[in-house]
C-alpha positions in Angstrom: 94.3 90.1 -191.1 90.6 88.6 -190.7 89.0 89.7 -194.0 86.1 87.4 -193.5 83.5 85.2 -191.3 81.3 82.5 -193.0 79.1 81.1 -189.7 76.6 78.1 -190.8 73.9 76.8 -187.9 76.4 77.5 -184.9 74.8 77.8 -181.7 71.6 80.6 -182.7 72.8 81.7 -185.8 71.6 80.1 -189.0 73.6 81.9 -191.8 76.0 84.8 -192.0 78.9 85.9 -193.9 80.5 88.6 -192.4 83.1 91.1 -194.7 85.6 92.5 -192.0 87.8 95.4 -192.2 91.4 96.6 -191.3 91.6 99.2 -188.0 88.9 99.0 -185.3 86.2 97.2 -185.4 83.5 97.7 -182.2 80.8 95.1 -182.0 77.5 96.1 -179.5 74.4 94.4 -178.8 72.1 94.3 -176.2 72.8 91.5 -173.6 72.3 87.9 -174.3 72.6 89.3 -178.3 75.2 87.4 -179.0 78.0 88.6 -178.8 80.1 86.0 -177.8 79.2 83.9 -180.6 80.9 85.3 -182.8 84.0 84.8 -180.8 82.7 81.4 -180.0 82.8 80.6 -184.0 86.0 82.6 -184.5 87.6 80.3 -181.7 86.8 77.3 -183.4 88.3 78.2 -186.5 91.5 79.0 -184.3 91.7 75.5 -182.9 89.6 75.9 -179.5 87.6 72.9 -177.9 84.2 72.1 -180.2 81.2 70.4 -178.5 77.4 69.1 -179.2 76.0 72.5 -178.0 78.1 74.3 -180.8 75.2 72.9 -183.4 71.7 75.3 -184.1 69.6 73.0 -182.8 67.3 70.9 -185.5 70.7 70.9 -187.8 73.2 67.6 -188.5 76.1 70.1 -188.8 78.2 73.6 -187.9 80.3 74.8 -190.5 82.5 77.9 -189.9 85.1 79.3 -192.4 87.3 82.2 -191.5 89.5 84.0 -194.0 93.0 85.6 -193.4 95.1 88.2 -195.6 98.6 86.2 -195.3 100.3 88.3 -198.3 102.7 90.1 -195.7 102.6 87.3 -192.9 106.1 85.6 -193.5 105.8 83.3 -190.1 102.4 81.9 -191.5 103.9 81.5 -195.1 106.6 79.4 -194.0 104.5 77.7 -191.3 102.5 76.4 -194.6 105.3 75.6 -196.6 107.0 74.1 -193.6 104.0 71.5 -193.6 103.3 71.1 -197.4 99.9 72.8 -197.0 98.6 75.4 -200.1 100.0 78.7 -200.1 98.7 81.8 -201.8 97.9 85.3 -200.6 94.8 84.4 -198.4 94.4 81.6 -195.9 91.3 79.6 -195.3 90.8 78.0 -191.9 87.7 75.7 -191.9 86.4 73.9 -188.8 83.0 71.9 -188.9 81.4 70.4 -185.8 78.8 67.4 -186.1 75.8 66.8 -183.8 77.3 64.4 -182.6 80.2 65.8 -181.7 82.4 64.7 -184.3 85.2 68.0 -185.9 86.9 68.1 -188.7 89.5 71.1 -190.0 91.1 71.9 -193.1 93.6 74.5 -193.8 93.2 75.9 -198.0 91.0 73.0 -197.9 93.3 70.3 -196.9 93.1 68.6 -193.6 94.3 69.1 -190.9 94.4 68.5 -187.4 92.5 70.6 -184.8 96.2 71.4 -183.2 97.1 72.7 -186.1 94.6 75.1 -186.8 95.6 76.1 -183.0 99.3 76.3 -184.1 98.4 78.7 -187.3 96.1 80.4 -186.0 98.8 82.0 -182.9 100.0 83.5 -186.0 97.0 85.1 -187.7 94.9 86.6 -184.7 95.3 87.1 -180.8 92.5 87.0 -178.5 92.9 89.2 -175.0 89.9 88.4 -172.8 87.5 90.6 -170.2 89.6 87.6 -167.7 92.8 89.1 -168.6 93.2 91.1 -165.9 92.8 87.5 -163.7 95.6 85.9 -165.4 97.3 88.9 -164.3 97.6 87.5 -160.6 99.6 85.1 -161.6 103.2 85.5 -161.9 103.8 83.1 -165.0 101.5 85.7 -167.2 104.0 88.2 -166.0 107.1 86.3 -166.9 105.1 85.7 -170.7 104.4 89.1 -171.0 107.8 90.6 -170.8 109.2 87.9 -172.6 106.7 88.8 -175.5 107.8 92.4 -174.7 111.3 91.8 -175.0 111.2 89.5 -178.1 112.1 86.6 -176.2 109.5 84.1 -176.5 111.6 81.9 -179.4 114.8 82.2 -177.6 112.7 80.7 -173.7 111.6 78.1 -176.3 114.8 77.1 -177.2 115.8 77.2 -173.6 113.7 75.1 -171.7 114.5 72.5 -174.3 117.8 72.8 -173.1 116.8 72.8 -169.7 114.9 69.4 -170.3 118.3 68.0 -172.0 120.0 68.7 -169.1 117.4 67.4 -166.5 117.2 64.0 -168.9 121.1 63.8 -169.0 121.6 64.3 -165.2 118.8 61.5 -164.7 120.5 58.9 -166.7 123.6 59.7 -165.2 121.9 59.4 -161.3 120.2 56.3 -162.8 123.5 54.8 -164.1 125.3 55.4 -160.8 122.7 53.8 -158.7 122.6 50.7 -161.3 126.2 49.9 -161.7 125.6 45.9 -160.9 122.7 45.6 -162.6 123.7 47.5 -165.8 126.9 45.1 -165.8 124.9 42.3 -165.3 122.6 43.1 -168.1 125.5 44.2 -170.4 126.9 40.5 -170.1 123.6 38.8 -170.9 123.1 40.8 -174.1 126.4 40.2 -175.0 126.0 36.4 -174.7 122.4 36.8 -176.5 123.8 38.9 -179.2 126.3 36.6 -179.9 124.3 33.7 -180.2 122.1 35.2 -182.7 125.2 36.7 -184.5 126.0 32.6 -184.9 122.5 31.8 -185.6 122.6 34.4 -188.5 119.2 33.8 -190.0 118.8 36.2 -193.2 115.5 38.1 -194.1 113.3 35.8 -195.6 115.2 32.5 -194.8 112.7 30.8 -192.7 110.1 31.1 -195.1 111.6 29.6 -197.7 113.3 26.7 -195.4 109.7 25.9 -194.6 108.9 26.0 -198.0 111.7 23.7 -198.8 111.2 21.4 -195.9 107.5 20.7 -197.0 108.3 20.0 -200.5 111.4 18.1 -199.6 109.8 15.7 -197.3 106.6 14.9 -199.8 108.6 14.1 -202.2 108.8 10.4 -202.1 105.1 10.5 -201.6 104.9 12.9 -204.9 106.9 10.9 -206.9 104.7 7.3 -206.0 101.8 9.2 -206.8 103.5 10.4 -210.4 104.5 7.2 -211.1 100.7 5.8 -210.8 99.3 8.7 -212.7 101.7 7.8 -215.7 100.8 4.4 -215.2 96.6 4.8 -215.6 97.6 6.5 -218.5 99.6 4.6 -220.8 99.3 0.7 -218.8 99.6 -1.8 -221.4 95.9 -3.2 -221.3 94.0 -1.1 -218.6 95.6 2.2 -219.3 93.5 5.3 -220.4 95.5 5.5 -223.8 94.9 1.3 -224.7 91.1 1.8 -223.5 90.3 5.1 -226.0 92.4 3.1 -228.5 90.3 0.3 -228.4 87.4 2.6 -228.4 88.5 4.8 -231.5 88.8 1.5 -233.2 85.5 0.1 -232.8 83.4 3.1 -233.8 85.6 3.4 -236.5 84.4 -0.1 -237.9 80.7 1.3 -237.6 78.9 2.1 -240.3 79.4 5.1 -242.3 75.8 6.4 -241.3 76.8 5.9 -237.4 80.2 7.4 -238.3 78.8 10.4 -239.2 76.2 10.5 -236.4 79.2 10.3 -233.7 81.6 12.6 -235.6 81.6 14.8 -232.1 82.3 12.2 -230.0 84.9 10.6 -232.3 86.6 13.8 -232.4 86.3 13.9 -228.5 88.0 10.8 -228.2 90.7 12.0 -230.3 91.8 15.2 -228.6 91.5 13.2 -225.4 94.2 10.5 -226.4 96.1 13.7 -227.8 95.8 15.2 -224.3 96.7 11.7 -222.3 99.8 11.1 -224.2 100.8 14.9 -223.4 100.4 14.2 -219.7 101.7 10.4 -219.7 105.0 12.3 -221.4 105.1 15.2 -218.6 104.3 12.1 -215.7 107.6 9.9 -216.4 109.6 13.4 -217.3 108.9 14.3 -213.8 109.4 10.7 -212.2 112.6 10.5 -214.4 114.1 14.0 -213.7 113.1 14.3 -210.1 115.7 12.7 -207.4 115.2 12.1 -203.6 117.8 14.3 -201.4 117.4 13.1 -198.0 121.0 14.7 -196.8 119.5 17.9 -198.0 116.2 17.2 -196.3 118.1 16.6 -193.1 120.5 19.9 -193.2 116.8 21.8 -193.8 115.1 20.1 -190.8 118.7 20.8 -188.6 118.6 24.8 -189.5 115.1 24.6 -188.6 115.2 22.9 -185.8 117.8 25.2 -183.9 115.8 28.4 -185.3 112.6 27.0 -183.2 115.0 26.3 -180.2 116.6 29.9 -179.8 113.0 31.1 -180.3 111.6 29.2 -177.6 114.6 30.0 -175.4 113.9 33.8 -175.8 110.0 33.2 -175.5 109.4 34.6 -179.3 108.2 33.4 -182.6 110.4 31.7 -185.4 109.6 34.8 -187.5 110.0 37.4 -184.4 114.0 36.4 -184.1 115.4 39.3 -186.6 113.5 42.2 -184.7 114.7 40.5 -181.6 118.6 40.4 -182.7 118.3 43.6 -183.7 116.4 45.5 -180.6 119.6 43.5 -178.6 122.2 44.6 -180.7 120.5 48.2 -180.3 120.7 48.1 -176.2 124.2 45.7 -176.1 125.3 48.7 -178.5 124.2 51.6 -175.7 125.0 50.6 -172.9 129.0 49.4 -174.3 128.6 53.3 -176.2 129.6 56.6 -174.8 126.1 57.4 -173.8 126.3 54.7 -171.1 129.9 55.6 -169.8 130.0 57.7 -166.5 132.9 59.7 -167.9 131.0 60.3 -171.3 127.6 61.1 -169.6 129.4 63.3 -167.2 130.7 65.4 -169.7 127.3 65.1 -171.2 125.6 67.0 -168.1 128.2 69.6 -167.8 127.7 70.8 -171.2 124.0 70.6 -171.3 124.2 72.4 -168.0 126.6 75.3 -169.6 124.7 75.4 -172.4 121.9 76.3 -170.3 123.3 78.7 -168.1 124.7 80.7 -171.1 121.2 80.9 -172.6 119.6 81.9 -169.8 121.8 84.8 -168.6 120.9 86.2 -171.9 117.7 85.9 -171.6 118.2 87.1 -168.2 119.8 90.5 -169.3 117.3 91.4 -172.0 114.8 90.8 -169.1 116.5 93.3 -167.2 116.9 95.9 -170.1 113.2 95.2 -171.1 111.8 95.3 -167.7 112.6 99.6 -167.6 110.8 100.2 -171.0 107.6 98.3 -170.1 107.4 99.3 -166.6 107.7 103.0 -168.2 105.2 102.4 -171.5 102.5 100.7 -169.0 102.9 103.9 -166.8 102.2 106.2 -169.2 99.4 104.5 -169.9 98.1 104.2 -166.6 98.2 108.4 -166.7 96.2 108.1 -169.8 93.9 105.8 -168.2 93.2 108.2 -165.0 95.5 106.6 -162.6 98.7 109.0 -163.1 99.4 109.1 -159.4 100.0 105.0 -159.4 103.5 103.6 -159.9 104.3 100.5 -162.0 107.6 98.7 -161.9 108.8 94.9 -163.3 110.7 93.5 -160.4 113.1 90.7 -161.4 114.5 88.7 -158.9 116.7 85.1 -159.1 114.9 81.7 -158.7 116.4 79.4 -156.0 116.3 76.7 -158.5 116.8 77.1 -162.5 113.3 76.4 -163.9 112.3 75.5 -167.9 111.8 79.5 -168.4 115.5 80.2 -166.4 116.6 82.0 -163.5 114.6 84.8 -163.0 111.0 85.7 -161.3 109.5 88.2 -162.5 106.9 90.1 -160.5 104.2 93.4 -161.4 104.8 95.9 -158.5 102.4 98.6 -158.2 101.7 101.5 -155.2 98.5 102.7 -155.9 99.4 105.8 -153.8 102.3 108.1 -153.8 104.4 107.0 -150.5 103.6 103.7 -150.3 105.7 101.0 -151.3 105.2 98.7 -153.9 103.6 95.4 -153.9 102.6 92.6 -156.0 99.6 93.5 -158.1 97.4 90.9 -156.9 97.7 92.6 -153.2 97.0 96.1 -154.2 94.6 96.9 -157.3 91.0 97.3 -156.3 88.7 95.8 -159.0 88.3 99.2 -161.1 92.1 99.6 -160.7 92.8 96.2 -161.9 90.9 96.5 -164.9 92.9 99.5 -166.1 95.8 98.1 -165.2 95.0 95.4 -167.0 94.1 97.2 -169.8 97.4 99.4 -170.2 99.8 96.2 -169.8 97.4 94.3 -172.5 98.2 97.6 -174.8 101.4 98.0 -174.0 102.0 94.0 -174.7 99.5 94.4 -178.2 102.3 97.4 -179.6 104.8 94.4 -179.6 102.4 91.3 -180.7 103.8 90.0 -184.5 99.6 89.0 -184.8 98.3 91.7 -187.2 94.8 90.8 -186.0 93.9 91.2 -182.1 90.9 90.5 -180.4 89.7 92.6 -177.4 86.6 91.1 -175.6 85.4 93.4 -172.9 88.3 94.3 -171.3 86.6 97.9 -171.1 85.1 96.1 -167.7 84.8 98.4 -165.1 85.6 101.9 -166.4 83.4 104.6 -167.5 83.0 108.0 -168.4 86.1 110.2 -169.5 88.2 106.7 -169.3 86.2 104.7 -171.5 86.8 107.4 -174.1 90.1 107.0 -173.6 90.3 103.5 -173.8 88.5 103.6 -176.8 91.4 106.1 -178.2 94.2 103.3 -177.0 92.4 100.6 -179.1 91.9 103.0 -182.2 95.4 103.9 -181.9 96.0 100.1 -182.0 93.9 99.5 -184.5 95.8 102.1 -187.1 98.6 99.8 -186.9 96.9 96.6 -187.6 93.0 95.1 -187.5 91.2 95.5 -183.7 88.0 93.9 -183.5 86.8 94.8 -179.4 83.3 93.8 -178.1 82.0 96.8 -176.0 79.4 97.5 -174.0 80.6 101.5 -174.0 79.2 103.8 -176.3 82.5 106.0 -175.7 84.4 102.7 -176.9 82.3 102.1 -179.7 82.3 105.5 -180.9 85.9 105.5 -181.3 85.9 102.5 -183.7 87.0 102.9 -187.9 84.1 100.4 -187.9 80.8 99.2 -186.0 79.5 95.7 -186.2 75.9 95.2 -184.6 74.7 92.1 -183.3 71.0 91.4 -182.6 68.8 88.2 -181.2 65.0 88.0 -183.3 62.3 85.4 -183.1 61.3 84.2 -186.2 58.8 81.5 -186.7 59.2 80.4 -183.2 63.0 80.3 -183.9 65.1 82.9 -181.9 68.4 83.4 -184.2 71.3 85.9 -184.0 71.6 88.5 -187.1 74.9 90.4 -187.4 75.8 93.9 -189.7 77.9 96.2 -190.4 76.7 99.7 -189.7 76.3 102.7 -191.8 76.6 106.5 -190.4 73.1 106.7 -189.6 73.1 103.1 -187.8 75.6 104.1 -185.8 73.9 107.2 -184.9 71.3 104.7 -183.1 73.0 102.0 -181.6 75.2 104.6 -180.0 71.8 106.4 -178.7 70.8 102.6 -177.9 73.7 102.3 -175.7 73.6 105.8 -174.3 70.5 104.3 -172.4 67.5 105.0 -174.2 65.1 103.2 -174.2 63.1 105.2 -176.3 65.4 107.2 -179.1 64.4 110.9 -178.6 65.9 113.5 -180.8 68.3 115.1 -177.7 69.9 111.1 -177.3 70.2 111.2 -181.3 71.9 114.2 -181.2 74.0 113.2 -178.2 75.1 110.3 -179.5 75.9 112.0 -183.8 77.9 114.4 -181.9 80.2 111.9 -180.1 80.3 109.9 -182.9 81.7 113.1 -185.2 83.8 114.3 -182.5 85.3 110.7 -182.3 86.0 110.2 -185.7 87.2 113.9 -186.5 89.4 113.7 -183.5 93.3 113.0 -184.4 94.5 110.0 -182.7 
């Protein structure tokens, strides 16, 4: 579950770290409070969409940290050890938004991409809106619902990959059919390509070092001339380097032994230096002597060369692009002479992707159909709950014309609003007040069978009042004894239901308007119930309204 909120200079709020609790959580404030930034902040720890407005203003940065209990969460565990990421007892998702609109995430402080904070977090916390009941007139939210309901959502998964295998398989077979020529055609052209680099054979690394070879082998004579005169400036009978410091080392030798001594240095100079020009005169005709021309090899270099450049210019490629070119052909020559390119192969391919389907989906087809009574029947009884006992829910199921990615079924919300009259899709028959009720029981109904221990309700109290909002506020505490509810409410029947009451509040401070946020005590909840009773001003008969439905609401057995 959420066990905390860290929010840093996001949108109005400059600092808060919020402690959350297990059960229900209600969270008031007046309108334009706040509210929804909390939410907002939650969200982007979850993955949602971050932009420039996210930032207080006057700050380089939002940071937002929430914390989750993970200790009995074995989808999340193995989600993280499925990717490598940190594992322990508690989870820390971490999103920060720049002002200029830059995000980064980190999951137990590594990072992470956004989409998979979004992928975690659809196993940490679920968020049902106040536009649920919107996505209810549409039939795909019906077809999600039961699935959820029914425990099917892996298993539809699973099945509209196979759906896609078998809509890929029939296209390459349609596609090979209609292509005969040309894939015959093709097929002999890579063969003869193929081939000629099979002949060709050039090795990894090969035309590097016949360049390498070619370049020294075709200096060489040039190398050898220029040895050969090196060797000779050095030891040349009269005019070579060693015969010129000879004569050199001899004459200052014959100076005086004053002079001698003056030029000791240089004499020494000279001496390493006809040490030095020996070494190098030896190393020069070593060379010259050792070293042969090998013009046949110099040709057989330039002829393997040669015919590399030519296939490369025949296929349009460089010298050095010719292996990943033999091998991409060899690749396609391969697949389209290999079963996945022969009708008969492919055929057989389509048929069993198609049965595989078919079997999946009749399976997921009958626990539809065995599902379909139990919610119908668990969303009725909470319409009675909610005040509309004389309505009638049903999950009509009906085949598709065509199999689809989530398989042969449609599945429809019928509801008669009155006894006698037939039932009709939802979207033709609720009223606003009715739909959000509806809305309500089907989102409870689907919450009893979420695996998130955390859910979200944001004003989906919308449109009731009086003895139902009490009782909506029972359904949610009743959810929340089996897990953590946090539900933003406008309803002081609502809020006085909850295990727990978070208060948001907007205050100016030094011409700054910033969002504070707190748990309540008793006595806090005493007037912020009173608040949302509607007075304006808190007279002791609204305070005393508003401890009794607080200590009838908590004493109450749910």
């Amino acid at each position: 579950m959420l066990i905390q909120l860290a929010i840093r200079d996001y949108a109005i709020v400059e600092r808060l770290d919020l402690d959350l609790h297990d059960g229900m959580t209600a969270i008031t404030g007046e309108t334009g409070a706040g509210k929804s930034i909390m939410l907002g902040a939650l969200g982007l720890c979850l993955g949602e969409r971050a932009d420039v407005g996210s930032v207080r203003h006057g700050c380089e940065r939002a940071d937002i940290s929430a914390r989750f209990d993970i200790a009995r969460l074995t989808d999340a565990r193995a989600w993280l050890a499925e990717r490598e990421l940190p594992q322990e007892e508690e989870c820390l998702l971490r999103r920060v938004v720049t002002a200029s609109g830059r995000s980064k995430a980190w999951i137990n402080g590594q990072p992470v991409t956004v989409s998979d904070l979004r992928a975690l977090g659809e196993h940490l916390i679920e968020v049902h809106s106040q536009h649920a009941h919107q996505a209810l007139l549409r039939e795909e939210t019906h077809l999600r619902l039961l699935d959820t309901y029914a425990g099917q959502t892996e298993a539809v998964v699973t099945l509209g990959e196979q759906f896609h295998h078998w809509r890929a398989c029939r296209r390459r077979l349609r596609d090979l059919q209609e292509s005969g020529d040309e894939v015959q055609a093709r097929r002999q052209l890579l063969r003869y390509q193929v081939e000629e680099l099979d002949q060709l054979a050039l090795a990894e690394g090969e035309l590097e070092t016949l360049e390498d070879e070619q370049t020294q082998l075709a200096n060489l004579e040039e190398v050898l001339g220029d040895a050969q005169f090196a060797a000779d400036c050095c030891d040349q009978d009269e005019h070579g380097a060693l015969s010129l410091l000879h004569h050199a080392n001899t004459r200052l030798g014959n100076a005086p032994e004053k002079a001698q001594r003056q030029l000791a240095d240089a004499l020494a100079m000279l001496g390493e230096a006809q040490i030095q020009i020996e070494e190098a005169a030896r190393e020069l005709h070593r060379f010259v002597d050792t070293t042969e021309l090998d013009p046949q090899r110099l040709a057989e270099v330039e002829n393997r060369l040669g015919e590399v450049h030519r296939i490369a210019r025949k296929h349009h490629v460089m010298p050095e692009e010719l292996r990943g070119l033999h091998q991409r052909l060899s690749n396609e020559l391969a697949s389209l002479e290999g079963g996945e390119h022969d009708l008969e192969a492919l055929s057989e391919e389509v048929e069993q992707a198609r049965d595989a389907y078919r079997e999946q989906a009749r399976a997921i087809s009958e626990a539809r159909l065995e599902a379909a009574r139990d919610f119908g029947e668990a969303v009725q009884a909470q319409l009675a709950f909610l005040g509309l006992g004389k309505a009638t829910f049903e999950v009509a199921i009906s085949p598709r014309e065509t199999p689809q990615a989530e398989g042969l079924d449609q599945v429809r919300f019928m509801i008669s609003a009155n006894p006698g009259q037939p039932s009709r899709p939802l979207s033709k028959v609720a009223s606003g007040g009715e739909l959000s009720r509806i809305s309500l029981a089907i989102q409870v109904v689907a919450a009893q069978h979420s695996s998130a221990p955390s859910m979200v309700f944001d004003e989906v109290d919308v449109g009731v009042s009086g003895a139902i909002a009490e009782i909506v506020g029972q359904l949610l505490r009743r959810l929340g004894a089996q897990g953590q509810i946090l539900t933003v409410t406008h309803l002081p029947q609502v809020a006085a239901q909850a295990h727990h009451h978070l208060h948001i509040e907007k205050r100016a401070e030094h011409d700054t308007t910033l969002t504070h946020m707190a748990l309540l005590d008793d006595a806090g909840r005493v007037r912020e119930l009173a608040r949302m009773l509607g007075g304006v001003k808190l007279s002791d008969r609204t305070l005393a309204h508003a401890r009794e439905m607080l200590d009838a609401s908590q004493h109450a057995q749910h």
